[in-house]
TORLOFI-604306 format. One record per residue: residue in one letter; x, y, z of N, C-alpha, C in turn. Coordinates in steps of 0.2 Angstrom, whole numbers, padded with zeros to 4 digits, always signed. Layout:
N
AXYZXYZXYZ/...
//
This chain:
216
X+0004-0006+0000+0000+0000+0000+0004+0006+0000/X+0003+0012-0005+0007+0018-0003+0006+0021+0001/X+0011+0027+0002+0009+0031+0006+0001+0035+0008/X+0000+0035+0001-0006+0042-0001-0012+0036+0003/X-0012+0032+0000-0018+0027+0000-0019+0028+0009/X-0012+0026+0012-0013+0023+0018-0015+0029+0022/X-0013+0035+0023-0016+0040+0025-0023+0045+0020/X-0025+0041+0016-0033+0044+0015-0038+0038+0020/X-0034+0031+0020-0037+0025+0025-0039+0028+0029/X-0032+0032+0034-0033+0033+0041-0038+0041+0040/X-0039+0044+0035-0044+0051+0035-0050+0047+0035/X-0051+0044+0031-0057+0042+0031-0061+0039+0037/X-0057+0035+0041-0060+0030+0046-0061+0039+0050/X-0054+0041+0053-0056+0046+0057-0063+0051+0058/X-0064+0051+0051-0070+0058+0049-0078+0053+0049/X-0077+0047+0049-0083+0040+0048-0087+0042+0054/X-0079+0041+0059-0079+0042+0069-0082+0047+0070/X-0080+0053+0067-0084+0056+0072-0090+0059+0069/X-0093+0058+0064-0097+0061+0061-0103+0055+0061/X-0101+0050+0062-0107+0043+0063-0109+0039+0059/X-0113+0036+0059-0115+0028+0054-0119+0032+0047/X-0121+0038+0049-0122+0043+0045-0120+0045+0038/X-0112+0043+0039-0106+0049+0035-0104+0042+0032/X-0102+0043+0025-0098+0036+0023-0095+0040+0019/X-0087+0038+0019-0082+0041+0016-0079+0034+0012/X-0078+0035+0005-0077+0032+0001-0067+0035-0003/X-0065+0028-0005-0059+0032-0008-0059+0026-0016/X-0059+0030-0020-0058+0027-0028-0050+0028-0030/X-0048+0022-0033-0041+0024-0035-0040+0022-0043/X-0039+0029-0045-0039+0028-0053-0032+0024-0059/X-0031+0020-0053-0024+0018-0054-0025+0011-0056/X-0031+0008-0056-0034+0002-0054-0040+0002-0061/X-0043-0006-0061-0048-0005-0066-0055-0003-0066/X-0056+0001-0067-0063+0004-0069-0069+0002-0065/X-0069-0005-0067-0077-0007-0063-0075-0009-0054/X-0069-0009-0054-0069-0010-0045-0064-0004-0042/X-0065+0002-0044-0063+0008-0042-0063+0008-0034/X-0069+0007-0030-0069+0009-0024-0064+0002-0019/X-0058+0008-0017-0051+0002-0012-0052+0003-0007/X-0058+0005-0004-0059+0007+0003-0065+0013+0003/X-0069+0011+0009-0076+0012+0011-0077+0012+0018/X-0080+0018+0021-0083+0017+0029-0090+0019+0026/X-0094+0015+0033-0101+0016+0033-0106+0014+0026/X-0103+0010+0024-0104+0007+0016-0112+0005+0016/X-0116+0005+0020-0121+0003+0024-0126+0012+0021/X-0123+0016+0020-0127+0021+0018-0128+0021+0010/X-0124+0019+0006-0125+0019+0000-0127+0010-0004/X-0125+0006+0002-0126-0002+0000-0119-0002-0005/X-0114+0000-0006-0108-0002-0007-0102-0004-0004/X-0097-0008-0005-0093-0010-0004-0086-0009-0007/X-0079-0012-0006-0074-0014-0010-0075-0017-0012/X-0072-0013-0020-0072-0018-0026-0079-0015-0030/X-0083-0011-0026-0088-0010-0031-0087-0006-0037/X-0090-0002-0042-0089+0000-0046-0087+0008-0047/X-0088+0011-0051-0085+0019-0050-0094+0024-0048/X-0092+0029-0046-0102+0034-0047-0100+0037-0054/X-0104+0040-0055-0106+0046-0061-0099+0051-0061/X-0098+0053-0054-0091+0059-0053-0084+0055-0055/X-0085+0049-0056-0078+0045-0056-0079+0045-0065/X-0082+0043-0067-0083+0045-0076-0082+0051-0078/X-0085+0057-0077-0081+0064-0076-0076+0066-0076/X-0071+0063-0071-0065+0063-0069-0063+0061-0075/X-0062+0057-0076-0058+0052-0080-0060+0055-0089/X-0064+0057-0088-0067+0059-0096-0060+0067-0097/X-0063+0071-0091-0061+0078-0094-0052+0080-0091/X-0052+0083-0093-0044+0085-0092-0042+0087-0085/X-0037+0085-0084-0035+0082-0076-0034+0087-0075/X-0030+0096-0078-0029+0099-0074-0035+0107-0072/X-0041+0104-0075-0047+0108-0075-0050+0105-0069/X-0049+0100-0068-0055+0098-0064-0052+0099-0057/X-0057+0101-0052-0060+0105-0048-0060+0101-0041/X-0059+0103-0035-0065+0098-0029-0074+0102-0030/X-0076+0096-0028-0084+0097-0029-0087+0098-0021/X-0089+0102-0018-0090+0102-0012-0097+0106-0011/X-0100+0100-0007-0105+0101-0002-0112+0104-0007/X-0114+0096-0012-0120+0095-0019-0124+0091-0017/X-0127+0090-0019-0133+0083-0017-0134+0076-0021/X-0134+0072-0017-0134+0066-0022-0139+0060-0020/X-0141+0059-0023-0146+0053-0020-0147+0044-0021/X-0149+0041-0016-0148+0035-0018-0152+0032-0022/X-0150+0023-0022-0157+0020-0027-0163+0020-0021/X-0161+0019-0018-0170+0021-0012-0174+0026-0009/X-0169+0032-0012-0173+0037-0010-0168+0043-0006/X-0165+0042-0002-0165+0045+0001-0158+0052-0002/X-0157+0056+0003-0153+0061+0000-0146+0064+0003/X-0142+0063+0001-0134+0065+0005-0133+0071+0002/X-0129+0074+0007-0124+0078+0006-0116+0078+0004/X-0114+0079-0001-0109+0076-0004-0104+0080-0005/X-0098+0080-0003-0092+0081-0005-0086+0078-0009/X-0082+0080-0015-0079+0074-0018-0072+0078-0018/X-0067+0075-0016-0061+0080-0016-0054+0073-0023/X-0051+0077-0026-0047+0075-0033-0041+0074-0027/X-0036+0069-0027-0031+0068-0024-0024+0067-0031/X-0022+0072-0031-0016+0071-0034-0008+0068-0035/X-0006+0065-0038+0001+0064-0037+0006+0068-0040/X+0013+0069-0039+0017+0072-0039+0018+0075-0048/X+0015+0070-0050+0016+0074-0057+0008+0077-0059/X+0004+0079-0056-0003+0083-0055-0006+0079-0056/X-0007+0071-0059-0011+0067-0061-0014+0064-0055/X-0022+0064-0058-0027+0062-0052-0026+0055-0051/X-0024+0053-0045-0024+0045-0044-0029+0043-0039/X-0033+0048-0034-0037+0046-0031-0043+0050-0030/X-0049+0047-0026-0056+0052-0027-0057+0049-0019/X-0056+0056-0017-0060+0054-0009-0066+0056-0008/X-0072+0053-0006-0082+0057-0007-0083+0055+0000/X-0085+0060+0002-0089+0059+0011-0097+0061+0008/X-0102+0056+0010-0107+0057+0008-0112+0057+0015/X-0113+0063+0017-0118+0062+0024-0125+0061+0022/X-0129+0056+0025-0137+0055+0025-0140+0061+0028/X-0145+0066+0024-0146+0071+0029-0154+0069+0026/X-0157+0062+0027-0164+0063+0024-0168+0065+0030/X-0167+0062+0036-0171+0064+0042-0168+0073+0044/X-0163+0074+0042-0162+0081+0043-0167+0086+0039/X-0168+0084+0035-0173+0086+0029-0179+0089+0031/X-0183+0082+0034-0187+0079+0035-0192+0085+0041/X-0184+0085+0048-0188+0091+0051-0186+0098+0048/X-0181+0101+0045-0183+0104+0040-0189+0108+0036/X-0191+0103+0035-0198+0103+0030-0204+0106+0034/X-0204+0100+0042-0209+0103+0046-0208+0108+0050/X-0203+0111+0052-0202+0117+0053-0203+0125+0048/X-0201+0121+0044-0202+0128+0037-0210+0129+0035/X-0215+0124+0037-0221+0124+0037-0224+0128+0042/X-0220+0125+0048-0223+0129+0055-0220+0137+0054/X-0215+0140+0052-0212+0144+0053-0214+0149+0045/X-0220+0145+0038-0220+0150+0034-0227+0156+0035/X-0223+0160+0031-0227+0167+0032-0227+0168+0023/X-0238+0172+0021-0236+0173+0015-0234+0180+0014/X-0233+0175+0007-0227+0184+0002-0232+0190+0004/X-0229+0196+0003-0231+0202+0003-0235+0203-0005/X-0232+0202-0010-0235+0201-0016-0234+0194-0021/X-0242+0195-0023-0240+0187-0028-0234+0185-0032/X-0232+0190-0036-0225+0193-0041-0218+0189-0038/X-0216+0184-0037-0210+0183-0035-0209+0175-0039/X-0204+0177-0039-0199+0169-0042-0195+0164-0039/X-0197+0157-0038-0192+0153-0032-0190+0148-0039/X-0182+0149-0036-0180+0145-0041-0179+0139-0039/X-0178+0135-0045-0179+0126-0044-0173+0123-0044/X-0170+0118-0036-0165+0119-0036-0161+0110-0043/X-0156+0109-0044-0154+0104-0048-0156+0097-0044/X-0158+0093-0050-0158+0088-0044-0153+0082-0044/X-0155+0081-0039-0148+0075-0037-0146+0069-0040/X-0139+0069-0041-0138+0062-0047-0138+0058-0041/X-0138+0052-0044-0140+0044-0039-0134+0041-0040/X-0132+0038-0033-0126+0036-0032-0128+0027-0034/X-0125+0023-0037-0125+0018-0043-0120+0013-0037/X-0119+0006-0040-0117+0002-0035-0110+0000-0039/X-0111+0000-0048-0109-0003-0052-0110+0000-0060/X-0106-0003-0063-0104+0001-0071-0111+0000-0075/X-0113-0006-0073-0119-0008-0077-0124-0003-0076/X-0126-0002-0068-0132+0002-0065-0131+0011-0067/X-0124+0011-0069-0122+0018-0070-0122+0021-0078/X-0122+0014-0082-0123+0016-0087-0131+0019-0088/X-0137+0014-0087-0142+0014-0086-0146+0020-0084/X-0141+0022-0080-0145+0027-0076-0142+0035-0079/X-0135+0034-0083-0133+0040-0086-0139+0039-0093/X-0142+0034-0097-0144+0032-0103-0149+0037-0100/X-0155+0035-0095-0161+0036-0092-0160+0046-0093/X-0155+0047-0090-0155+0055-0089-0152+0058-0097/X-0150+0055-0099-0148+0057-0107-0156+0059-0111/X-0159+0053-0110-0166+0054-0113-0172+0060-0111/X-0171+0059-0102-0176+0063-0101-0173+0070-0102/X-0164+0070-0103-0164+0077-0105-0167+0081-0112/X-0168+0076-0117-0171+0077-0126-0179+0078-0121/X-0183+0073-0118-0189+0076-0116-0193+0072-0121/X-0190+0067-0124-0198+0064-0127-0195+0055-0128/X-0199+0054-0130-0196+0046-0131-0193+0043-0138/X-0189+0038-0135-0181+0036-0141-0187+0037-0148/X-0194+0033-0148-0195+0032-0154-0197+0039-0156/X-0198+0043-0154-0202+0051-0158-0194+0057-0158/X-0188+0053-0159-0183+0057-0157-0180+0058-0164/X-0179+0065-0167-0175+0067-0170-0168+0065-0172/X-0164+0065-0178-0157+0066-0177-0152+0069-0172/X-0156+0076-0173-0154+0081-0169-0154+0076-0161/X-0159+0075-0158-0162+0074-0152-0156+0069-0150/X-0155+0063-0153-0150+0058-0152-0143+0059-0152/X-0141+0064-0156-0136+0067-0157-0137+0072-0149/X-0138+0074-0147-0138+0077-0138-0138+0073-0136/X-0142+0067-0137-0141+0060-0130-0133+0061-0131/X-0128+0055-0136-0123+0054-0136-0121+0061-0133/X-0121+0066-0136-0118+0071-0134-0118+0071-0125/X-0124+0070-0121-0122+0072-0116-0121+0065-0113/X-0119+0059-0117-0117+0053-0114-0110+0052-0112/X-0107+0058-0119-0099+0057-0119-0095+0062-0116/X-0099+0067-0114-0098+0073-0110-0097+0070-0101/X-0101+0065-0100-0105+0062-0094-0096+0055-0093/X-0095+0054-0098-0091+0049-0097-0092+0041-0099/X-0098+0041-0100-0102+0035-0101-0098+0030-0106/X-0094+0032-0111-0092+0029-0116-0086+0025-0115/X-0081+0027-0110-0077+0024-0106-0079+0016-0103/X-0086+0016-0103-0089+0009-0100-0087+0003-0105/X-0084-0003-0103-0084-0007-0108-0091-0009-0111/X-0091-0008-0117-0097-0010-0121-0102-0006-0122/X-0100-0001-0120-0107+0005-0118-0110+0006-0125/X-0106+0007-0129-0108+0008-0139-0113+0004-0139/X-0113-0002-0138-0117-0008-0140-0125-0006-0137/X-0123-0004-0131-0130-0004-0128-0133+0006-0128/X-0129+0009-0130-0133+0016-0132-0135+0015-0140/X-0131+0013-0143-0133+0010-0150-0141+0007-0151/X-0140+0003-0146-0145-0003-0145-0154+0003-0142/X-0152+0007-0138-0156+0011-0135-0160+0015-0140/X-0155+0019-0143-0157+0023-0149-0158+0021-0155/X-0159+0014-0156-0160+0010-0160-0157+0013-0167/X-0149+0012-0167-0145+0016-0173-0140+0008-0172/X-0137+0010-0176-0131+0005-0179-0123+0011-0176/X-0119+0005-0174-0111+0007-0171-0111+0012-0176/X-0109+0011-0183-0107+0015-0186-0111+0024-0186/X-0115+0025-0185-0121+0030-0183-0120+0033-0176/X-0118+0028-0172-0117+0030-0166-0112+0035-0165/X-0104+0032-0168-0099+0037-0170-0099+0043-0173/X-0104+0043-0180-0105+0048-0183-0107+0052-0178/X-0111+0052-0172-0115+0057-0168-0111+0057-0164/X-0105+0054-0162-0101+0057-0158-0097+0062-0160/X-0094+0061-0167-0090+0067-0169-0095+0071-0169/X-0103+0072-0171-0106+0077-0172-0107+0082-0167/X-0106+0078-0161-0109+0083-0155-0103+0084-0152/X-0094+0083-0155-0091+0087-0152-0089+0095-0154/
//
């Protein structure tokens, strides 16, 4: 084990500790293969994943866009396959030659935090002084995925409901924005993903590429 690794092991348990069953701190090492990225996990019990499981949606990102653009991503919403809603921190860990080798994500369950939230903002609202106002809508939260298969699946689902109609009533154009926001998203990186966006959008590999070049 190297250094980095060993002392992201010892942050993570630490931050697990004091923050509760609540807080699950994952670490992905991009030095390794693809579908079993996560080398270490606390509180795995909030997300139902383990080591060895596969990469999230943020780890295909990573790996897609240019290592010295990208960013830490702190304190965004994510949500799981059962519902419920974390709070989410991803921080980029680098090696000496600026290259991202590692992804440390603290994901806190804040659903019953929410919850009294909700019933307080109820007990505590007052109406507006005038009709005339605008409440913006906030993003909503990508779903944390267990494995490459489920990730694909679930980037395919948000590809389409991005166009807003179904694969059969779908334009050129329209298809041409799936892949676009497939390959932006990372999705392509999946082994076989062609086969099955191909298969989705009911086109042929060779069509599928042409819409890749199209949408860069």
């Amino acid at each position: 084990m190297d250094h980095t690794l060993k002392l992201l092991k010892q942050m993570a348990h630490g931050i697990a500790k004091q923050f509760g069953t609540s807080c699950e701190v994952v670490i992905h090492d991009l030095n390794k293969d693809l579908e079993t990225s996560i080398v270490h996990i606390e509180n795995g019990q909030v997300t139902h994943r383990k080591s060895g499981d596969g990469p999230s949606g943020i780890v295909l990102e990573t790996l897609h866009k240019n290592a010295a653009k990208v960013q830490d991503k702190l304190s965004y919403l994510t949500r799981t396959e059962d519902g419920r809603i974390l709070k989410s921190s991803t921080l980029y860990i680098r090696d000496a030659d600026e290259k991202i080798s590692y992804i440390f994500s603290i994901n806190y369950d804040i659903t019953a935090l929410l919850t009294i939230d909700s019933a307080l903002g109820s007990l505590l609202h007052t109406e507006p002084e005038t009709d005339t106002y605008t409440v913006s809508k906030p993003h909503s939260p990508q779903t944390i995925t267990r494995n490459v298969e489920e990730l694909l699946n679930d980037l395919m689902q948000q590809g389409v409901a991005l166009v807003g109609k179904p694969v059969a009533l779908m334009t050129k154009e329209d298809k041409i924005q799936v892949v676009r926001y497939l390959n932006d998203a990372g999705a392509f990186l999946i082994t076989k993903s062609g086969d099955k966006v191909a298969n989705l959008l009911n086109i042929s590999k060779f069509t599928l590429y042409s819409y890749m070049d199209a949408g860069k």
